[in-house]
C-alpha positions in Angstrom: 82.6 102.0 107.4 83.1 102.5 103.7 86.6 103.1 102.4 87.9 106.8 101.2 89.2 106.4 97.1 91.0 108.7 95.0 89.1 108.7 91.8 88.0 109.9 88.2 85.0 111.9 87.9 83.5 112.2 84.0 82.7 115.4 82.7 82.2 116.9 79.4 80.0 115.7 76.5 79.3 113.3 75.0 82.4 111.6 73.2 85.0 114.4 74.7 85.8 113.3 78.1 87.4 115.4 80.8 87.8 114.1 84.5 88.3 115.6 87.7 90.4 113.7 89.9 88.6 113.4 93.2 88.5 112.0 96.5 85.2 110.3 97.4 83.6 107.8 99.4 83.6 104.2 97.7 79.7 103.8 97.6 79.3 107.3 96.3 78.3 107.3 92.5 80.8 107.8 89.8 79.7 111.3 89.1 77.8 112.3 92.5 78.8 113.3 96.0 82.8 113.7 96.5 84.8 115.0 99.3 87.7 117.0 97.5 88.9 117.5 93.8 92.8 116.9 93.9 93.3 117.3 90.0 92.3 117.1 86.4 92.9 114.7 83.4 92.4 115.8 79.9 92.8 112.6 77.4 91.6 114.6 74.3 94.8 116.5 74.3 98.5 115.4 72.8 99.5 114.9 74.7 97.4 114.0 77.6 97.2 116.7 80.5 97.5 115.7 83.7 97.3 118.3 86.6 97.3 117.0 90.1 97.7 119.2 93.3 100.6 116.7 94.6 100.5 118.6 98.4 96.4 117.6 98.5 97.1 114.0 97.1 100.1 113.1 99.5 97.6 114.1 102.3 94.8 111.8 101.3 96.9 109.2 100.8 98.4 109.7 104.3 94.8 109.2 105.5 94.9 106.0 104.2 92.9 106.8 101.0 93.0 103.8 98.1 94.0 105.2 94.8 91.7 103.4 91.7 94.4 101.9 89.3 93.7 104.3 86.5 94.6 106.9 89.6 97.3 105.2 90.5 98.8 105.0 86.7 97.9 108.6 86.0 100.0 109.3 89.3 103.1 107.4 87.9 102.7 109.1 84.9 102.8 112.3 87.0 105.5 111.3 89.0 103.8 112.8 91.8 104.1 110.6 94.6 106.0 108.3 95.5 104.1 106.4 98.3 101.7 105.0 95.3 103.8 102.6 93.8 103.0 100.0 97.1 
C-alpha cells in the first residue's frame, strides 16, 4: 500500500511558479491525480504567500499523512501546526 503525502503541485507558466498544496498518493505524478488541495504557495510575491487551510491539514496529518520537507518548512513558516515539527 502506497503512503498518503502532503505535497506541492506546480502550476502557472513558465518561469512564474504557483503551487497548490495537496494531499496525494506517493506514486501519483507531481502534477496528476490528488486527493485534496489543503493550500497555496505563491513564491513570486514579497513576500511569499502562504495560505494553508490549517483545520484540513491537522486532519491529514492525523491520518498519518507524511508531509514532503518543502511541506513541512512551508508549515513552520506558517506556524500552522504544531504536530509537524516530529
Amino acid at each position: 500500500m502506497a503512503a498518503v503525502r502532503i505535497r506541492l503541485s506546480r502550476h502557472g507558466r513558465k518561469k512564474k511558479p504557483f503551487y497548490r498544496i495537496v494531499v496525494a498518493n506517493s506514486e501519483a505524478p507531481r502534477d496528476g491525480k490528488f486527493l485534496e488541495i489543503v493550500g497555496t504557495y505563491d513564491p513570486l510575491q514579497d513576500p511569499a504567500v502562504i495560505n494553508i487551510q490549517q483545520d484540513k491539514v491537522q486532519a491529514w496529518l492525523d491520518k498519518g499523512a507524511q508531509p514532503t520537507e518543502t511541506v513541512k518548512s512551508l508549515l513552520a513558516k506558517a506556524a500552522t501546526v504544531q504536530a509537524v515539527a516530529e
